[in-house]
HTML snippet that shows the backbone in 3Dmol.js (N, CA, C, O; Angstrom):
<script src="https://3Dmol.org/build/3Dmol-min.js"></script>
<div id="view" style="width:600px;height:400px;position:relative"></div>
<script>
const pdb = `
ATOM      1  N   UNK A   1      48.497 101.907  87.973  1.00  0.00           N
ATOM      2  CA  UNK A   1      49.569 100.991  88.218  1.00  0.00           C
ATOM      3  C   UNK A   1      50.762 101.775  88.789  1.00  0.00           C
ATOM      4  O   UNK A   1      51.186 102.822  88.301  1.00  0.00           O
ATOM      5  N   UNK A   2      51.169 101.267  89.681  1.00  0.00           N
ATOM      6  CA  UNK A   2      52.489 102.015  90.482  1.00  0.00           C
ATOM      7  C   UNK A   2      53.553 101.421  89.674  1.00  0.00           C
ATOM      8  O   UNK A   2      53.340 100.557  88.823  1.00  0.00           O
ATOM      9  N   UNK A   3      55.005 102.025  90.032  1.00  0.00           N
ATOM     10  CA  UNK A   3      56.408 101.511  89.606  1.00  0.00           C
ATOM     11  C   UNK A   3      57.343 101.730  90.430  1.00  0.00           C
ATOM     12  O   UNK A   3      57.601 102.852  90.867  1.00  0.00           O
ATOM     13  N   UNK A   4      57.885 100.801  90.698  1.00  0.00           N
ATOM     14  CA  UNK A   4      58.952 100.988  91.997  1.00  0.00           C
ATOM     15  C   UNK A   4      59.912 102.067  91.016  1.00  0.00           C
ATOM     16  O   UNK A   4      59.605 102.074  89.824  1.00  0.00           O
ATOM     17  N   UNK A   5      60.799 102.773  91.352  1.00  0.00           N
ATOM     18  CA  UNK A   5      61.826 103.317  91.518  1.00  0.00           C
ATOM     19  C   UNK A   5      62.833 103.105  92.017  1.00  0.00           C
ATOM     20  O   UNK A   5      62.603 103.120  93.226  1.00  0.00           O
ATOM     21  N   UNK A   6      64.242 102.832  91.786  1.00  0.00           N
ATOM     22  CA  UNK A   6      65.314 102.293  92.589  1.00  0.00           C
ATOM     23  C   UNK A   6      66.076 104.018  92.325  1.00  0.00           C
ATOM     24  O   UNK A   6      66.001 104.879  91.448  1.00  0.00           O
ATOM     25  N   UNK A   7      66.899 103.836  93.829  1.00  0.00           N
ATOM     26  CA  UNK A   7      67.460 105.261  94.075  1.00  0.00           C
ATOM     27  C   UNK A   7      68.838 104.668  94.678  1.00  0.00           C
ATOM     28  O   UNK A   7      69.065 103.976  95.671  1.00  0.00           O
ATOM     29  N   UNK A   8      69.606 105.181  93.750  1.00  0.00           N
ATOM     30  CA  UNK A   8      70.904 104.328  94.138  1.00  0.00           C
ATOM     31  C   UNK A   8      71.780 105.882  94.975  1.00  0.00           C
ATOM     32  O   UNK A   8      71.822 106.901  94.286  1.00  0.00           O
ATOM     33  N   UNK A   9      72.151 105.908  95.813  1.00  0.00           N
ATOM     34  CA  UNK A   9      73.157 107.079  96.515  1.00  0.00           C
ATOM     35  C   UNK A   9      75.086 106.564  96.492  1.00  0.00           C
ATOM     36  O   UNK A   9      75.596 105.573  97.015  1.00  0.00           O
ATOM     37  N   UNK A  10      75.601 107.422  95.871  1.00  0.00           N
ATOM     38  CA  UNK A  10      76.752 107.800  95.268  1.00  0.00           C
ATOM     39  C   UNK A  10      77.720 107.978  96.205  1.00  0.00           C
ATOM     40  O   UNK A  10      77.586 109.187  96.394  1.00  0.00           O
ATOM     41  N   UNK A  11      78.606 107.633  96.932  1.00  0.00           N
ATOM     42  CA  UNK A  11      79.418 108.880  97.896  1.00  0.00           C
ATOM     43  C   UNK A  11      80.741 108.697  97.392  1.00  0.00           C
ATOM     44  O   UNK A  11      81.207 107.605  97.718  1.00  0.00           O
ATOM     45  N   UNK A  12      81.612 109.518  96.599  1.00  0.00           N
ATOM     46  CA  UNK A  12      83.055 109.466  97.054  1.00  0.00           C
ATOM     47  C   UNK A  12      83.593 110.415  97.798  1.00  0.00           C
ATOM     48  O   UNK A  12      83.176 111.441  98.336  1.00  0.00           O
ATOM     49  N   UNK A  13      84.890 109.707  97.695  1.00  0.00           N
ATOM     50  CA  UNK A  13      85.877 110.639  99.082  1.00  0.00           C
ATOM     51  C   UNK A  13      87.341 110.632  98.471  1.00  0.00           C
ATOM     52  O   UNK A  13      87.717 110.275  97.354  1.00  0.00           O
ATOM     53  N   UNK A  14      87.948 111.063  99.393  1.00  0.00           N
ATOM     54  CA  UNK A  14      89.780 111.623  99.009  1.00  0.00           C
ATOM     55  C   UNK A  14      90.384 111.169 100.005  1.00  0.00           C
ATOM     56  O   UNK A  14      90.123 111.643 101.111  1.00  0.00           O
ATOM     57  N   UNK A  15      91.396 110.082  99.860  1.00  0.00           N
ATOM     58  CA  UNK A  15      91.808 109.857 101.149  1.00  0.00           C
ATOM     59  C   UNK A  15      93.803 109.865 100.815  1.00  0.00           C
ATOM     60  O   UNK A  15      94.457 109.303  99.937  1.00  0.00           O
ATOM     61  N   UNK A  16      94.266 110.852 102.077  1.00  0.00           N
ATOM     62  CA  UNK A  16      95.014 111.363 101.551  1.00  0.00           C
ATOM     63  C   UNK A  16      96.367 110.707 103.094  1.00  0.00           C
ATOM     64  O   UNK A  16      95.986 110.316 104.197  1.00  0.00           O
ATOM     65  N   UNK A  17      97.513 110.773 102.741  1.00  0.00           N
ATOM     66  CA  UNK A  17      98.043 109.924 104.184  1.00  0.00           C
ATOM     67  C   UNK A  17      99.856 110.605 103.722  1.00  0.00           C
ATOM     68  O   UNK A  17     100.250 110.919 102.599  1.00  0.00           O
ATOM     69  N   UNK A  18     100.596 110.646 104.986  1.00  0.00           N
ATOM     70  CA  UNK A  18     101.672 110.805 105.260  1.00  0.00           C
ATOM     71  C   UNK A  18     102.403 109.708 105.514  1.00  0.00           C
ATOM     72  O   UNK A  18     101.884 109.005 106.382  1.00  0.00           O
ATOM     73  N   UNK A  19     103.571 109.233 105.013  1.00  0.00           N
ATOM     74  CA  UNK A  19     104.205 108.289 105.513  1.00  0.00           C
ATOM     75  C   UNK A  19     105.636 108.865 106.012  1.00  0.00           C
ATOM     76  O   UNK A  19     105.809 110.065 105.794  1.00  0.00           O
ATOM     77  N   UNK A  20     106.668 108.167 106.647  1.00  0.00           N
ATOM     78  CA  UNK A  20     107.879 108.469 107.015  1.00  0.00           C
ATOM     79  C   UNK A  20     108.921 107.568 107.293  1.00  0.00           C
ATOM     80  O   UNK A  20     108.844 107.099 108.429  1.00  0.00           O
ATOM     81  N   UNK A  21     110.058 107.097 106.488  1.00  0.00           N
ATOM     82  CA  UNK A  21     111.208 106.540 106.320  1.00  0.00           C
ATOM     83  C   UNK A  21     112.753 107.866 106.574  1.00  0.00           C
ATOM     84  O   UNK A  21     112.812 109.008 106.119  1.00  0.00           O
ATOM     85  N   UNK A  22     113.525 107.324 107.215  1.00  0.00           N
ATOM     86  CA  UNK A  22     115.108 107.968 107.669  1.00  0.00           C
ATOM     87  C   UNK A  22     115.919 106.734 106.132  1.00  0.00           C
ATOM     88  O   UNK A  22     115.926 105.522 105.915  1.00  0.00           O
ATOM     89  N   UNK A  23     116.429 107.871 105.493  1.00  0.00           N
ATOM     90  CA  UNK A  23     117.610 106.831 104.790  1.00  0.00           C
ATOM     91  C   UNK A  23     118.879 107.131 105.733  1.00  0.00           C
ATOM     92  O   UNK A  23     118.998 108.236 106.264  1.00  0.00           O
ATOM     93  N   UNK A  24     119.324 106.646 105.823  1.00  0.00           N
ATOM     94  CA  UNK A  24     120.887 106.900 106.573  1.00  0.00           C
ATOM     95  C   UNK A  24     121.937 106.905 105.924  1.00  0.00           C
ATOM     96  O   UNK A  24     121.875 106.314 104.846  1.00  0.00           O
ATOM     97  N   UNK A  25     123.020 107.428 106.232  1.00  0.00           N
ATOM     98  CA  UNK A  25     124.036 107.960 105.218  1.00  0.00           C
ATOM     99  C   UNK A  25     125.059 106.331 105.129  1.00  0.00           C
ATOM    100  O   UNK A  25     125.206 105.311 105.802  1.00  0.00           O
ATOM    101  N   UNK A  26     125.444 106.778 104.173  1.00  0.00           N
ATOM    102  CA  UNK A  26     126.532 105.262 103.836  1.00  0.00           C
ATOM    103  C   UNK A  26     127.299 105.364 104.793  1.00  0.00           C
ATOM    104  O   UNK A  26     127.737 106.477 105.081  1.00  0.00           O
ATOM    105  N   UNK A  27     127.694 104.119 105.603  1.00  0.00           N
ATOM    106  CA  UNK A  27     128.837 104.425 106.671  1.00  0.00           C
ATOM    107  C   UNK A  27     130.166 103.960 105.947  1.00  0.00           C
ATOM    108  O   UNK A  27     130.953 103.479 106.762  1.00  0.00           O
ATOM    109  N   UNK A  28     130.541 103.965 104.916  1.00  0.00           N
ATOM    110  CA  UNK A  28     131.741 104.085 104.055  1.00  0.00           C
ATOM    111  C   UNK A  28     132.298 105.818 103.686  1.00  0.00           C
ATOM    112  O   UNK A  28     133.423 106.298 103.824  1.00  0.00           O
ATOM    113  N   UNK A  29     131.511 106.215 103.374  1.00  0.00           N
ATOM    114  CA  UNK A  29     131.704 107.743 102.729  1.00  0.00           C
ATOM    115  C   UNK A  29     131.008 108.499 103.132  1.00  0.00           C
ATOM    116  O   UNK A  29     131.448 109.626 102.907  1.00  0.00           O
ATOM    117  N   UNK A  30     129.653 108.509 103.888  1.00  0.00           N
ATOM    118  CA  UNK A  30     129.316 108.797 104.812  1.00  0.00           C
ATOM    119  C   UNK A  30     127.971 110.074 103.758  1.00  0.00           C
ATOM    120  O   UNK A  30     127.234 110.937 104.235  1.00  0.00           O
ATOM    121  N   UNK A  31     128.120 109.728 102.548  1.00  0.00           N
ATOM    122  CA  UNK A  31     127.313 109.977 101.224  1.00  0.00           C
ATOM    123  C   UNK A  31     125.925 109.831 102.059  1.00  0.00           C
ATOM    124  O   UNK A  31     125.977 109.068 103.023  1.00  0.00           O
ATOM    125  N   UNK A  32     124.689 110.483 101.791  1.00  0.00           N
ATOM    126  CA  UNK A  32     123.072 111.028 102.320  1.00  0.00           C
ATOM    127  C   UNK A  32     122.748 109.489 101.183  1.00  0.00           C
ATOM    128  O   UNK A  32     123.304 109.207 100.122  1.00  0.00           O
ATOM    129  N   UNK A  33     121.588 108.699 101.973  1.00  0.00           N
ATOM    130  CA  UNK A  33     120.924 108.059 101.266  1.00  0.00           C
ATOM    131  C   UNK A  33     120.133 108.417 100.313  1.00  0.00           C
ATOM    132  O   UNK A  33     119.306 107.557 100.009  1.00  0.00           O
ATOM    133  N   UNK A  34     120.090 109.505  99.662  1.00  0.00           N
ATOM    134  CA  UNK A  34     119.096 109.834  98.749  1.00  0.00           C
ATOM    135  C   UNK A  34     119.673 111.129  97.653  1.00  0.00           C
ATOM    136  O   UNK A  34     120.290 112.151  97.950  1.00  0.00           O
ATOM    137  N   UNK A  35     119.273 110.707  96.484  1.00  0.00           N
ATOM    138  CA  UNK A  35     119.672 112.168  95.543  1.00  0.00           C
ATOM    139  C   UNK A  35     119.109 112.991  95.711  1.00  0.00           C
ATOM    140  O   UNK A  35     117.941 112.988  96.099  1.00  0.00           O
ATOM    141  N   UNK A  36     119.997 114.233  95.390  1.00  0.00           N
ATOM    142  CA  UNK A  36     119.464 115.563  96.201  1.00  0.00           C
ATOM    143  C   UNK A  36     119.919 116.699  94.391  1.00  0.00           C
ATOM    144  O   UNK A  36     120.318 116.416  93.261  1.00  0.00           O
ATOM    145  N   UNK A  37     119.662 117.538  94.885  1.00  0.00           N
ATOM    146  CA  UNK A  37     120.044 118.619  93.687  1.00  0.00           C
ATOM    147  C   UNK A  37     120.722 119.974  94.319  1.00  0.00           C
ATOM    148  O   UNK A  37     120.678 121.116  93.862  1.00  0.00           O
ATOM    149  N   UNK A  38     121.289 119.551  95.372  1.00  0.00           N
ATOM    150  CA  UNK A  38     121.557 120.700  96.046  1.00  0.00           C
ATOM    151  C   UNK A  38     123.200 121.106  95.646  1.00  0.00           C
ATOM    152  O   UNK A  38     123.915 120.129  95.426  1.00  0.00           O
ATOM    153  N   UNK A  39     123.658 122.068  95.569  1.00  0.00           N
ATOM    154  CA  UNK A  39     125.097 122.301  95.584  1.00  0.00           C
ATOM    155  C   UNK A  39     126.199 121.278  95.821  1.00  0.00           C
ATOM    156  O   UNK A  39     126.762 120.413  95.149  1.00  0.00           O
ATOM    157  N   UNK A  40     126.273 121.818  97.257  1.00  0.00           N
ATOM    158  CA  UNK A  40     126.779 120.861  98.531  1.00  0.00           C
ATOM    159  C   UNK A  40     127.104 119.739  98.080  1.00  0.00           C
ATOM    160  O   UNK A  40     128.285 119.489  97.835  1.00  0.00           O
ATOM    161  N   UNK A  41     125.937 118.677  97.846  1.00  0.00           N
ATOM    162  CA  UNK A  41     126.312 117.551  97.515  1.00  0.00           C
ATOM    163  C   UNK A  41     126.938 117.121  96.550  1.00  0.00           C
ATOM    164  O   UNK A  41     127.412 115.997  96.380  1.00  0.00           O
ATOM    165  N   UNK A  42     126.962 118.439  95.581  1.00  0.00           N
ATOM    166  CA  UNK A  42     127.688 117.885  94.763  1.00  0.00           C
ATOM    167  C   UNK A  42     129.057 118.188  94.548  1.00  0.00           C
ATOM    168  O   UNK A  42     129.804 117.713  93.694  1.00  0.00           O
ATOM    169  N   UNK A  43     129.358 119.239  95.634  1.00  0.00           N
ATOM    170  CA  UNK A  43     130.869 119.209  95.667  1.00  0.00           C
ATOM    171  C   UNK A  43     131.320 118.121  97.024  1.00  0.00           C
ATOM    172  O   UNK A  43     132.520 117.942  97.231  1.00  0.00           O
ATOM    173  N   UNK A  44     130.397 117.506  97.809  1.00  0.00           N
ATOM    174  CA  UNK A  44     130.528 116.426  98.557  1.00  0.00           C
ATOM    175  C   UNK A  44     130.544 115.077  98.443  1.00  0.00           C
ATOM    176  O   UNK A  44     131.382 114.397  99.035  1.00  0.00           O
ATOM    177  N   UNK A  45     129.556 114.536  97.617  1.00  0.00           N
ATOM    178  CA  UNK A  45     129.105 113.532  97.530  1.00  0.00           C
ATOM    179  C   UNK A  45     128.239 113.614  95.682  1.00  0.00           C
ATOM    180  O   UNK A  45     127.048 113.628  95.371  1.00  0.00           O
ATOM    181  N   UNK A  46     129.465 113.651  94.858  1.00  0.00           N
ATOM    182  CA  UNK A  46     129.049 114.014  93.116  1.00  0.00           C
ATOM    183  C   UNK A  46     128.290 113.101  92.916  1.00  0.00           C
ATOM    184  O   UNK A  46     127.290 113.460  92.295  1.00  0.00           O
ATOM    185  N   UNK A  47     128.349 111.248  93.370  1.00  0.00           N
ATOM    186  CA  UNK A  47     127.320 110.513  92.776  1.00  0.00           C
ATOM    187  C   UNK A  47     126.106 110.529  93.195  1.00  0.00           C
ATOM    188  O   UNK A  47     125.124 109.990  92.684  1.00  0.00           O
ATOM    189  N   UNK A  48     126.215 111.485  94.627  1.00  0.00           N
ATOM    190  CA  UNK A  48     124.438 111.023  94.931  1.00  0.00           C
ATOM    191  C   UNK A  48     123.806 112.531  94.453  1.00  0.00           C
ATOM    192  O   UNK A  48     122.728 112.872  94.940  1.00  0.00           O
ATOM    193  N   UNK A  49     124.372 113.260  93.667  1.00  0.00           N
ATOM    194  CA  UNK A  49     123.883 114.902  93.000  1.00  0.00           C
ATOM    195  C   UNK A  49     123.106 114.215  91.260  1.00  0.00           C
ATOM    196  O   UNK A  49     123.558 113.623  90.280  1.00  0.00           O
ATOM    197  N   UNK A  50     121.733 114.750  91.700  1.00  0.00           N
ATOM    198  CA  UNK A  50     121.026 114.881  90.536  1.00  0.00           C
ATOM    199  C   UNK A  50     120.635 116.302  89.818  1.00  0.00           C
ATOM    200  O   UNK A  50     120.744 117.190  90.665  1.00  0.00           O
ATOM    201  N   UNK A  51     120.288 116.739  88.764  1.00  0.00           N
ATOM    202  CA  UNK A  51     120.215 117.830  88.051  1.00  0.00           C
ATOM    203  C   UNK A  51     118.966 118.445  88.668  1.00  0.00           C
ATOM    204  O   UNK A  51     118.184 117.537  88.952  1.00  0.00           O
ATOM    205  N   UNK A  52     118.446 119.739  89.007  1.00  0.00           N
ATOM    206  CA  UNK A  52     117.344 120.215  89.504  1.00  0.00           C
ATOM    207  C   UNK A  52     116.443 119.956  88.203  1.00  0.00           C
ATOM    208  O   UNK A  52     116.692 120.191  87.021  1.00  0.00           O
ATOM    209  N   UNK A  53     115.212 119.343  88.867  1.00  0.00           N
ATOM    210  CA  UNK A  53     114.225 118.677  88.117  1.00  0.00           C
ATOM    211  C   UNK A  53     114.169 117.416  87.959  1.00  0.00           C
ATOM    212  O   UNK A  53     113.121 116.851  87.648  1.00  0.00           O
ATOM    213  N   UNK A  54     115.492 116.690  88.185  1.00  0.00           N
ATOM    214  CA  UNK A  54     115.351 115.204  88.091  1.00  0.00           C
ATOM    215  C   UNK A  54     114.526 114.600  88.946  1.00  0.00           C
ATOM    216  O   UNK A  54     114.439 115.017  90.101  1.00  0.00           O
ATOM    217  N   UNK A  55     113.679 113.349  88.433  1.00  0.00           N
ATOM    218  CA  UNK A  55     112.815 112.962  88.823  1.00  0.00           C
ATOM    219  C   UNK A  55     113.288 111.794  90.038  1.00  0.00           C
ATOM    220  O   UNK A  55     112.405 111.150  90.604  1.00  0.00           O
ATOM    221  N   UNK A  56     114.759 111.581  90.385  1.00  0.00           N
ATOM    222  CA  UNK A  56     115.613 110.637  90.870  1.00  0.00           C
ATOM    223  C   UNK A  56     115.460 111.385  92.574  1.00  0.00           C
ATOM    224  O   UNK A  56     115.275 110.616  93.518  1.00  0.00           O
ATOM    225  N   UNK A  57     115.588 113.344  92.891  1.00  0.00           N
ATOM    226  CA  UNK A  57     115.715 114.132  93.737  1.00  0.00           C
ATOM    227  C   UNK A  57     114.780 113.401  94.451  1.00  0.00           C
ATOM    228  O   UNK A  57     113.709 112.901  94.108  1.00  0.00           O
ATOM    229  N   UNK A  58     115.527 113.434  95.775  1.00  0.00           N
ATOM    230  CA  UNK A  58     114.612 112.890  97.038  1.00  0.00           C
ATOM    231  C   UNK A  58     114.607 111.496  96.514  1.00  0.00           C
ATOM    232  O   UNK A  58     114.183 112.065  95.508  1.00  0.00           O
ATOM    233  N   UNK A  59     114.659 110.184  96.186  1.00  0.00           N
ATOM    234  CA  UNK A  59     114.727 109.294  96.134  1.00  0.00           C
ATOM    235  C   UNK A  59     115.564 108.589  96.897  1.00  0.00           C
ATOM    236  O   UNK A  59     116.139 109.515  97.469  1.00  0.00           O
ATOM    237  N   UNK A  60     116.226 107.237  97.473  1.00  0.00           N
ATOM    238  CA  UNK A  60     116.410 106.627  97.378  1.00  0.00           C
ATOM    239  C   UNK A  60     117.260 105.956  96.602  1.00  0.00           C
ATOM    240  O   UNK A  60     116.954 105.279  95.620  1.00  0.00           O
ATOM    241  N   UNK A  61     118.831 106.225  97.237  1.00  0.00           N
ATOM    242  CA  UNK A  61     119.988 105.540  96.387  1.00  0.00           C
ATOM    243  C   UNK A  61     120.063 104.054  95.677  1.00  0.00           C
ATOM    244  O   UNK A  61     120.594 103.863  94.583  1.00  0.00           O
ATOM    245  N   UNK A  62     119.344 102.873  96.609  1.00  0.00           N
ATOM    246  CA  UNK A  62     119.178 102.011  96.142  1.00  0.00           C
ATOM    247  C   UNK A  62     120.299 100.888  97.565  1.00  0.00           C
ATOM    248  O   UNK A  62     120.391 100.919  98.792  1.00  0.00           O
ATOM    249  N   UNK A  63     120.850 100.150  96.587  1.00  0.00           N
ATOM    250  CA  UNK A  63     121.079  98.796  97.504  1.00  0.00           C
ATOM    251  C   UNK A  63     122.664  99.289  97.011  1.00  0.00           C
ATOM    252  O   UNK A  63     123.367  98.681  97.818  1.00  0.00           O
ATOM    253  N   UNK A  64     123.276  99.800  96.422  1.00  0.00           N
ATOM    254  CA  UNK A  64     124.794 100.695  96.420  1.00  0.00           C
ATOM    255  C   UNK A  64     124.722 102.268  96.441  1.00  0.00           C
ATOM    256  O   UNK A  64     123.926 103.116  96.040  1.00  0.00           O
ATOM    257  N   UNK A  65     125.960 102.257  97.114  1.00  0.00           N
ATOM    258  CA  UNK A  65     126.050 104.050  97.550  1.00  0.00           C
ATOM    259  C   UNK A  65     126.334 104.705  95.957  1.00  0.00           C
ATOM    260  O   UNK A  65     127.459 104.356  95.602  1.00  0.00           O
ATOM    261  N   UNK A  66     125.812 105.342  95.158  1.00  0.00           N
ATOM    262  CA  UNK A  66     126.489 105.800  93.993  1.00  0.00           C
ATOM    263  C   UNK A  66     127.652 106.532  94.028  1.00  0.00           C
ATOM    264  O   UNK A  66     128.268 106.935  93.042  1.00  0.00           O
ATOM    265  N   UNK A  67     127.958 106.707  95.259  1.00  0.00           N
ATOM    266  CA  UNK A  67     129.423 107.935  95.571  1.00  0.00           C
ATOM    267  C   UNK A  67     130.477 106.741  95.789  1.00  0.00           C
ATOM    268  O   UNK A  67     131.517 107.304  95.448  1.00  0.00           O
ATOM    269  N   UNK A  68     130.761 105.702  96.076  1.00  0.00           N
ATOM    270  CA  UNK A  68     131.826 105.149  96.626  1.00  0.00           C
ATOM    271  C   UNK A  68     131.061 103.598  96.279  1.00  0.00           C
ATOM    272  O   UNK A  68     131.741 102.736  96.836  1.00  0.00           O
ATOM    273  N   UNK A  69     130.061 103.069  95.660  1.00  0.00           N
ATOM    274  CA  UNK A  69     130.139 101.777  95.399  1.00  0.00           C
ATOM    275  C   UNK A  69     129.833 100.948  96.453  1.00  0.00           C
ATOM    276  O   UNK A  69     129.650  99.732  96.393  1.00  0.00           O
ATOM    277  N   UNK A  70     129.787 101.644  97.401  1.00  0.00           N
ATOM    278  CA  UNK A  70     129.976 100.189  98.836  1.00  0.00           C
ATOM    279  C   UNK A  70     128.270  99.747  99.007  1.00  0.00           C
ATOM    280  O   UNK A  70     127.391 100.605  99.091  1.00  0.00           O
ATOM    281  N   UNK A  71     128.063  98.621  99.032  1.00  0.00           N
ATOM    282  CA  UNK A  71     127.100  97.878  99.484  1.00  0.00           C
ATOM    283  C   UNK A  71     126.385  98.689 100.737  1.00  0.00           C
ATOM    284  O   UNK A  71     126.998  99.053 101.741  1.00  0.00           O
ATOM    285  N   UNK A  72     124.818  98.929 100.469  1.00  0.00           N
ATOM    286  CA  UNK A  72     124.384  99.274 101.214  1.00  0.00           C
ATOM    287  C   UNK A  72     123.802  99.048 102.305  1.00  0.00           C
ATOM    288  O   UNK A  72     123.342 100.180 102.459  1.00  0.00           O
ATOM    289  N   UNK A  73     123.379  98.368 103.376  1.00  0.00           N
ATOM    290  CA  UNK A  73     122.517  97.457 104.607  1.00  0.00           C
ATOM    291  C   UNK A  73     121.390  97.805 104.135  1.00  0.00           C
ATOM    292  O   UNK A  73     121.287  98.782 103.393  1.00  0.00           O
ATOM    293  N   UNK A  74     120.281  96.992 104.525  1.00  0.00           N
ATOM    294  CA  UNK A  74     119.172  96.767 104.542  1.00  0.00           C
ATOM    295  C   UNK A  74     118.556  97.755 105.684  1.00  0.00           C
ATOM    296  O   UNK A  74     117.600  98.492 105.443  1.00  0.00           O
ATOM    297  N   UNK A  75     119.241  97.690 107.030  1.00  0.00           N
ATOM    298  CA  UNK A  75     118.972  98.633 107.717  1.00  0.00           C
ATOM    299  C   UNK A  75     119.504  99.860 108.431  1.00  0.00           C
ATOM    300  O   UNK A  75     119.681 100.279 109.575  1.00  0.00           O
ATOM    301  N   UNK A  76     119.765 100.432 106.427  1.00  0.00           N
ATOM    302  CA  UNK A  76     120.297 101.590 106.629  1.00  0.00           C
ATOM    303  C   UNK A  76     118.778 102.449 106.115  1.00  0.00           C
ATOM    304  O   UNK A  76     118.859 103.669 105.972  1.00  0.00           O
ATOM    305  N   UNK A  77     117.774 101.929 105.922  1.00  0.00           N
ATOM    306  CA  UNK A  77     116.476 102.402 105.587  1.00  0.00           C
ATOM    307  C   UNK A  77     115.587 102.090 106.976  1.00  0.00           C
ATOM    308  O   UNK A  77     115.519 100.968 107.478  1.00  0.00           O
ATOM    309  N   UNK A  78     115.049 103.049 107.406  1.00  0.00           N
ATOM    310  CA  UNK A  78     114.271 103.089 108.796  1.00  0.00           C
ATOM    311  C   UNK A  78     112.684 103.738 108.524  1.00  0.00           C
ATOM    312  O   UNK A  78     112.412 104.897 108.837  1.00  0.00           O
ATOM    313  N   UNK A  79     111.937 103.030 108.047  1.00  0.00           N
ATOM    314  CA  UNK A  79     110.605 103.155 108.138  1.00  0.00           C
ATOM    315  C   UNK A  79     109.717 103.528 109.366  1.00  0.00           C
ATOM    316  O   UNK A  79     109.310 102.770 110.246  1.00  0.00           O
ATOM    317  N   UNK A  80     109.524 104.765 109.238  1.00  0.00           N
ATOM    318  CA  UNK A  80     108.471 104.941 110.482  1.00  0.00           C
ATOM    319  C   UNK A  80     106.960 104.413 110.925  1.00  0.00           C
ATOM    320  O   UNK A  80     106.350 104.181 111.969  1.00  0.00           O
ATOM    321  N   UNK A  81     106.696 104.359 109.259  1.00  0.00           N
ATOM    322  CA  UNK A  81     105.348 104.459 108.976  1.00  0.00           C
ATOM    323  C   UNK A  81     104.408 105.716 108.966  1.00  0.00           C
ATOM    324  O   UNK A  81     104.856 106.797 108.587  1.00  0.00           O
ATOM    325  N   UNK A  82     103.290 105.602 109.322  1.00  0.00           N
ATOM    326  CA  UNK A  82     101.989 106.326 108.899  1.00  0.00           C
ATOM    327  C   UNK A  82     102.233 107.403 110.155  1.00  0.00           C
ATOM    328  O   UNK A  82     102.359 107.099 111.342  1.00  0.00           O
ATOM    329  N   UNK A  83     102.266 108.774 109.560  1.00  0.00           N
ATOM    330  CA  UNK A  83     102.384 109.869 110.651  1.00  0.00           C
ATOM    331  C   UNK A  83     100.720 110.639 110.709  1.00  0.00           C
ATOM    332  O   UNK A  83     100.299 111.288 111.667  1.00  0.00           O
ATOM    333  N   UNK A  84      99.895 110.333 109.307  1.00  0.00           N
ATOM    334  CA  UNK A  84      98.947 111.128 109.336  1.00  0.00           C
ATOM    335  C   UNK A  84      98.029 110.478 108.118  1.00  0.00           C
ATOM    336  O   UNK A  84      98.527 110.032 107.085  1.00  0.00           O
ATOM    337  N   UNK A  85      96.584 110.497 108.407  1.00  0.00           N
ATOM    338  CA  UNK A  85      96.068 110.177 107.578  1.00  0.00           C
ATOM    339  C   UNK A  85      94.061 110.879 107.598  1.00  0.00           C
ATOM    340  O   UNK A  85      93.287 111.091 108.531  1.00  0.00           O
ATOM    341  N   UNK A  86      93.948 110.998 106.351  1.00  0.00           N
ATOM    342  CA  UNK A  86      92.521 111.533 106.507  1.00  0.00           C
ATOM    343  C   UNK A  86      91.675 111.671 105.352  1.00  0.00           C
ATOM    344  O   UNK A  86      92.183 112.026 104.288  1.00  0.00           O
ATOM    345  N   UNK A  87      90.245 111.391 105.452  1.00  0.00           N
ATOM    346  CA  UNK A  87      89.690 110.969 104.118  1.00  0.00           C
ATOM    347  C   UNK A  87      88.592 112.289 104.120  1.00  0.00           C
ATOM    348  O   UNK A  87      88.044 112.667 105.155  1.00  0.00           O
ATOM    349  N   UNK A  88      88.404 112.822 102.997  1.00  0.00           N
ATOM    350  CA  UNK A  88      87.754 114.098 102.712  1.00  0.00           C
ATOM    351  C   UNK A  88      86.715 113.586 102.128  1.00  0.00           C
ATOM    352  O   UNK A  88      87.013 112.900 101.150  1.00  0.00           O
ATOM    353  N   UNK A  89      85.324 113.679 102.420  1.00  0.00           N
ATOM    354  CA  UNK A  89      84.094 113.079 101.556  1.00  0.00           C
ATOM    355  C   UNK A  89      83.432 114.750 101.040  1.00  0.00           C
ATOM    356  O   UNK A  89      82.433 114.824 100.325  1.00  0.00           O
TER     357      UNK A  89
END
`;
const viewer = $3Dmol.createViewer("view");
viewer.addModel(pdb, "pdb");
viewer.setStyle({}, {cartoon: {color: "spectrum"}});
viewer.zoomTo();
viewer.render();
</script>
């Protein structure tokens, strides 16, 4: 008596991608759209200075400038999109 056998094949992969957004600086105070941990900013621009290690660095101020309060535009965020992308099997 025979027996079928079922043979099932497996594949994963890694798929790994670049994206790219410009924040633009507040045109009130002229404050970097994003927290930084650098010096500079924080003798420039104290609200947008986070502590080295904060998990906030490189982020994204939000919809107010934390340095001066002023309302931020919508298109003060410039999305590039996808610069690179590639899947590793």
């Amino acid at each position: 008596m025979s027996k079928d056998v079922a043979t099932d094949t497996v594949r994963t992969w890694r798929e790994q991608g670049l994206t790219a957004a410009v924040h633009l600086a507040c045109p009130r105070c002229r404050a970097p759209g994003v927290f930084c941990s650098e010096d500079w900013i924080l003798m420039d621009w104290p609200g947008c200075y986070v502590p080295p290690g904060d998990v906030r660095s490189g982020q994204s101020v939000g919809d107010r400038c934390p340095n001066c309060l002023a309302a931020r535009g919508p298109n003060l965020l410039k999305r590039l999109g996808e610069i690179w992308r590639n899947r590793f099997t």
